[in-house]
N, C-alpha and C positions, 0 to 999 in steps of 0.2 A: 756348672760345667765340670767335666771329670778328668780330673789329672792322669795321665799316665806317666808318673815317675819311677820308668823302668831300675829296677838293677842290675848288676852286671852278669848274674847269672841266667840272665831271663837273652840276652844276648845270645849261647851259646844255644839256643830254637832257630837262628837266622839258619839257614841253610842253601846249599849250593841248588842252583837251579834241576829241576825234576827232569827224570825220564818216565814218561808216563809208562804205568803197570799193565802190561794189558792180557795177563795170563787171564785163563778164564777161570777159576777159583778167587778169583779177586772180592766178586761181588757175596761168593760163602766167606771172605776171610771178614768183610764189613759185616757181614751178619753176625759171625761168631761173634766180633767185639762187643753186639748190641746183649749177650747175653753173660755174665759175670762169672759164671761158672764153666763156662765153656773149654775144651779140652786145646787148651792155647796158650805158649808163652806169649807174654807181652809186657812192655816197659812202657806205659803211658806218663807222660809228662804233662799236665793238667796248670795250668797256668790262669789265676785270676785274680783281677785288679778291681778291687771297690774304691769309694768315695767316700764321705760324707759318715766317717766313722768315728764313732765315740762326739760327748758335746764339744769337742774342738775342731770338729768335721775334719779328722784326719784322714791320709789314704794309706791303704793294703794294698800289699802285694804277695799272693801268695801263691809259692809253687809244690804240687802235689806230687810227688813222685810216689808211682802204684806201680810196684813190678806184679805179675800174676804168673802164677808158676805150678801147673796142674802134677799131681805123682800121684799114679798110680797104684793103686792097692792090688788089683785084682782084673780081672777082665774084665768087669762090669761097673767098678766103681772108681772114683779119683781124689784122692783129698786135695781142695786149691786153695794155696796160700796167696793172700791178697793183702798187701802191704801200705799204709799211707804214709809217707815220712814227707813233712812239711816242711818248707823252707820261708819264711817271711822276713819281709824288710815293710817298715810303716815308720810314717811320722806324721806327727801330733797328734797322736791316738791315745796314749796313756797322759800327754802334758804339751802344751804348746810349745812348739820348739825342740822336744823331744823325738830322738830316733832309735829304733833298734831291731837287728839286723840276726838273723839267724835261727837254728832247728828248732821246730816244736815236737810234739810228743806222737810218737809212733801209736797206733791203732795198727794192730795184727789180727785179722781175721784167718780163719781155718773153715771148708766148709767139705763138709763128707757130702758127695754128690754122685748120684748111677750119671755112668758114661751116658746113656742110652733115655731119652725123654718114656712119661708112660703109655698106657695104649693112649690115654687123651691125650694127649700129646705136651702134657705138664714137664718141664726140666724144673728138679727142687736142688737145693743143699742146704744146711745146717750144720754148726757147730759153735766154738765157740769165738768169744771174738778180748783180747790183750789190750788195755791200754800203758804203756810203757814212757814214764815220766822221760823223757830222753832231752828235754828243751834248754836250750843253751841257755838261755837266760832266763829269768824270775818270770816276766810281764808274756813269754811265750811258754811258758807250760804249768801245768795245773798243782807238778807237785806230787801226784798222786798216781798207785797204782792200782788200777781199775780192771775189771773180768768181768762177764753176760755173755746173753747165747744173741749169736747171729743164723738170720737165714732169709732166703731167697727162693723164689717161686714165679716161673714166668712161662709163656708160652710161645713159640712162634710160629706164625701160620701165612704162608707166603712170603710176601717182602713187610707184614709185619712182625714185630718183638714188642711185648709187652707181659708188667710183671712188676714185682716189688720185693724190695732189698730192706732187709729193717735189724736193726742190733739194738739192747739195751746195756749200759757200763756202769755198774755201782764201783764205789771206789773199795781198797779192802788195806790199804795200807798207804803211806807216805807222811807230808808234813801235815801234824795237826794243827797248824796254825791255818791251811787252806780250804778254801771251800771245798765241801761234800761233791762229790760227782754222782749224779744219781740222773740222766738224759738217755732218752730215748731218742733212735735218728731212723726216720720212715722216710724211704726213698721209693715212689713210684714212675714207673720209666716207661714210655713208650719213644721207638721207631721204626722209622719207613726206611729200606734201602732199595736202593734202583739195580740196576742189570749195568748199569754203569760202575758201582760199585760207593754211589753216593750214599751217605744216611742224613734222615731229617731225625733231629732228636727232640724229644720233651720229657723233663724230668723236673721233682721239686725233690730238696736234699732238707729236708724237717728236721729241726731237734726241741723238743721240747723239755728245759731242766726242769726236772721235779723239786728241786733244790728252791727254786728262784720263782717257781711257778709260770715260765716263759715260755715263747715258742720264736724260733728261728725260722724264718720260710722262704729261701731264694727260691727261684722259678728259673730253671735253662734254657733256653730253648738253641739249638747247635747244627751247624751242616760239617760234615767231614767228609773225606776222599780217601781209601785205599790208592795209596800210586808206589811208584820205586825209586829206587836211588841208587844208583850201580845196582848191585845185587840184594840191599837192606829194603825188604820191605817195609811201608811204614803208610801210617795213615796221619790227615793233617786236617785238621778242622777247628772254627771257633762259632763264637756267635754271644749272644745276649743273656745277661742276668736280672731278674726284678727281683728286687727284694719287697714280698709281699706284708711281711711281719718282721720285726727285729722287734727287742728288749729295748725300752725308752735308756737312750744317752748309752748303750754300750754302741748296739749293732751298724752296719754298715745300711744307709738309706737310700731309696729311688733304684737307680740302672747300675750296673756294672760289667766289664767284658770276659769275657772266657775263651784263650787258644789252647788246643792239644795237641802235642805232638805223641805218637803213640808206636815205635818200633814192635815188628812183630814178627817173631822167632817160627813161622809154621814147619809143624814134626812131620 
């Protein structure tokens, strides 16, 4: 059975009752979000609770804040900064009875991407992608500052999006007392959005350390809604985690849940 032992920041997602969105760019603004390079700000808050982690079957809580924030180079092209800054609270994960509360390590992606998809209709970017020891405590950051190329290649054809997002991060500096960083994270993504402005999502977030010779393999599967709120637009969706592979006695086992709240700045 799966605990939810929310934190107190995970509160601050409750929100006042909707007014539903009914512009009609609604159901292009779901689609933009189903493509990561898309010429869109957005501030997604990505909220997700495991079980059955580490051998003292602790639980996680972890919140992903992803601002994405497209700039412009030129008429044709846009460099997009894609930010993950983690916030985690767990207990009995490192020690039974143990808890701890607070930032892990920033992942800064950059990717040089054309505005405009090609004659096949392929949207790509590339560049590079920052691992930035930034974690409050020992047991939530690795320690280490890490650098690799990131990029992403997807296509959209109707009310489908499908496509794959992948970065590899060697480490190049920090504590040599800490383990090597040297994982690879393959994310392939398909969704369906409606005229409604619904999307059905499926996606698996892989890392495999080359360190440890491991592979991490959650399964999403996700519904969300473009709707409004006074004037903030903003999309709200959750849904299900399997974990199909974890590393014996670290990773988190079986189901887990996932909500996102995702504000969105359209230029």
């Amino acid at each position: 059975m799966m605990k939810l032992n929310l934190p107190w920041w995970c509160v601050s997602l409750t929100l006042s009752p909707l007014t539903i969105y009914a512009a009609e760019d609604s159901a292009g603004l779901a689609k933009q979000l189903s493509n990561p390079v898309a010429n869109l700000i957005s501030v997604p808050f990505q909220l997700n609770v495991d079980d059955n982690v580490g051998p003292n079957k602790g639980t996680r809580t972890l919140l992903n804040v992803q601002p994405v924030v497209p700039l412009s180079l030129n008429n044709d092209t846009n460099i997009i900064s894609r930010t993950i800054l983690p916030f985690t609270t767990q207990s009995d994960v490192t020690g039974k009875g143990e808890n701890q509360t607070g930032i892990g390590d920033i992942v800064q992606s950059f990717f040089y991407s054309p505005k405009a998809p090609t004659e096949s209709g392929l949207i790509w970017g590339f560049g590079p992608v920052l691992l930035l020891p930034t974690g409050s405590e020992s047991v939530l950051s690795g320690r280490k500052w890490g650098a690799g190329p990131t990029g992403v290649v997807l296509k959209q054809s109707g009310p489908w999006t499908f496509g794959t997002l992948a970065n590899h991060i060697w480490d190049y500096a920090g504590q040599n007392d800490r383990k090597h960083v040297n994982a690879t994270f393959i994310q392939p993504f398909l969704s369906y959005t409606t005229a409604d402005a619904i999307s059905y999502g499926l996606n698996t977030e892989s890392t495999y350390d080359w360190t440890q010779s491991e592979w991490s393999v959650p399964i999403n599967l996700t519904v969300s809604k473009v709707t409004k709120i006074g004037d903030q637009v903003v999309q709200f969706g959750g849904g299900l985690r399997y974990w199909a592979h974890t590393p014996d006695n670290v990773g988190p086992e079986d189901w887990g849940i996932r909500f996102n709240v995702t504000l969105l700045f359209p230029q």
